[in-house]
N, C-alpha and C positions, 0 to 999 in steps of 0.2 A: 905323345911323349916320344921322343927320338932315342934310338937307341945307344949314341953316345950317349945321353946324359944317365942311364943306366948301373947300376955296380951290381955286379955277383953274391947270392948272400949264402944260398945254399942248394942240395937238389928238394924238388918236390915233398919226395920221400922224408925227408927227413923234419918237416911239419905235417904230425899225419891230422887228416879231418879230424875237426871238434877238440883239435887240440893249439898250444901255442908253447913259443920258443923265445928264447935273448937272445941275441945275436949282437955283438960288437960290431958297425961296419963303420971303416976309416974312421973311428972315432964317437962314433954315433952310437948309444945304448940304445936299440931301439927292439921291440916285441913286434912277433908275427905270429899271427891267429889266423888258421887253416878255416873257417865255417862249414866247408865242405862242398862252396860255389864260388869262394875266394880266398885268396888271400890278403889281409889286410895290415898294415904296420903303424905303429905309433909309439912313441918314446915311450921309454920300458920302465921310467916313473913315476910315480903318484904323485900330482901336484899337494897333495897333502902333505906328507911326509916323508917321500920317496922310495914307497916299497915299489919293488918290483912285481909290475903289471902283471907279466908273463906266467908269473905265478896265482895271477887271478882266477875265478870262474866265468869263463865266455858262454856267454845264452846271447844266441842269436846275434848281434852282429853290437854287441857292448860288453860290457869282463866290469865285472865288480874285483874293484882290488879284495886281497885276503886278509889285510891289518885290519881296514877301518870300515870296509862296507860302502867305499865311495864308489859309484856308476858312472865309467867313461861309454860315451858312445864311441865305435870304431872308427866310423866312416868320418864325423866331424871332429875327433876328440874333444866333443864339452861334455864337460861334468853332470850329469843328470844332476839337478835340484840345487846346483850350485851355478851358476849364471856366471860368477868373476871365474871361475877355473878351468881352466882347459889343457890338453896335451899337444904336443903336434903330431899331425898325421902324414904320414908318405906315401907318394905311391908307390904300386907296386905294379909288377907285370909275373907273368909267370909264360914263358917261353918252354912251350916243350916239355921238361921234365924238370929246368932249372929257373928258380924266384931270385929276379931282379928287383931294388928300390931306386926310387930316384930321391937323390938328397939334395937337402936345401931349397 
C-alpha cells in the first residue's frame, strides 16, 4: 500500500487495546478495533439494520453487533452464519504512533 493512497485517522493512543472507535474519514463512517496486534477497520454498520459496529463486543479479531447478535469477521467483513451479508473492510496501516486507512 503506498503511502499516498493513505488518510490520517487518529494517534494510536486514542484506540487503546481490546477496544474500538467511529471515526468519520472524508465521508466514510467507518470502526477501528485495536486487538492489541492490530489495528483493523470496517464500515461502522450493521448490514442488518445499521447499528453501529463500534459499539459492538470484539473477541478476537470479529465484534458481534450489540442490537441483534449478528457476527462480523474483521479481517473479511462476512457475517458469520449469514453467507448474503457482508461489511467492507479497509486497510489499515499504523506508522509510528499514528493509524492511517486506505479508502476505496
Amino acid at each position: 500500500m503506498s503511502q499516498a493512497d493513505l488518510v490520517f485517522v487518529c494517534e494510536l493512543r486514542d484506540i487503546p487495546a481490546g477496544e474500538a472507535r467511529a471515526f468519520e474519514v472524508e465521508g466514510y463512517a467507518l470502526a477501528f478495533f485495536n486487538t492489541g496486534e492490530e489495528v483493523l477497520a470496517i464500515d461502522n454498520a450493521c448490514p442488518h439494520m445499521g447499528a453501529p459496529l463500534a459499539e459492538g463486543e470484539m473477541t478476537d479479531s470479529s465484534v458481534c453487533c450489540h442490537e441483534h447478535g449478528w457476527v462480523i469477521d474483521l479481517l473479511t467483513g462476512e457475517v458469520l452464519e449469514r453467507e448474503w451479508a457482508q461489511v467492507a473492510v479497509y486497510p489499515v496501516e499504523v506508522l509510528g504512533d499514528k493509524v492511517f486507512v486506505q479508502l476505496g
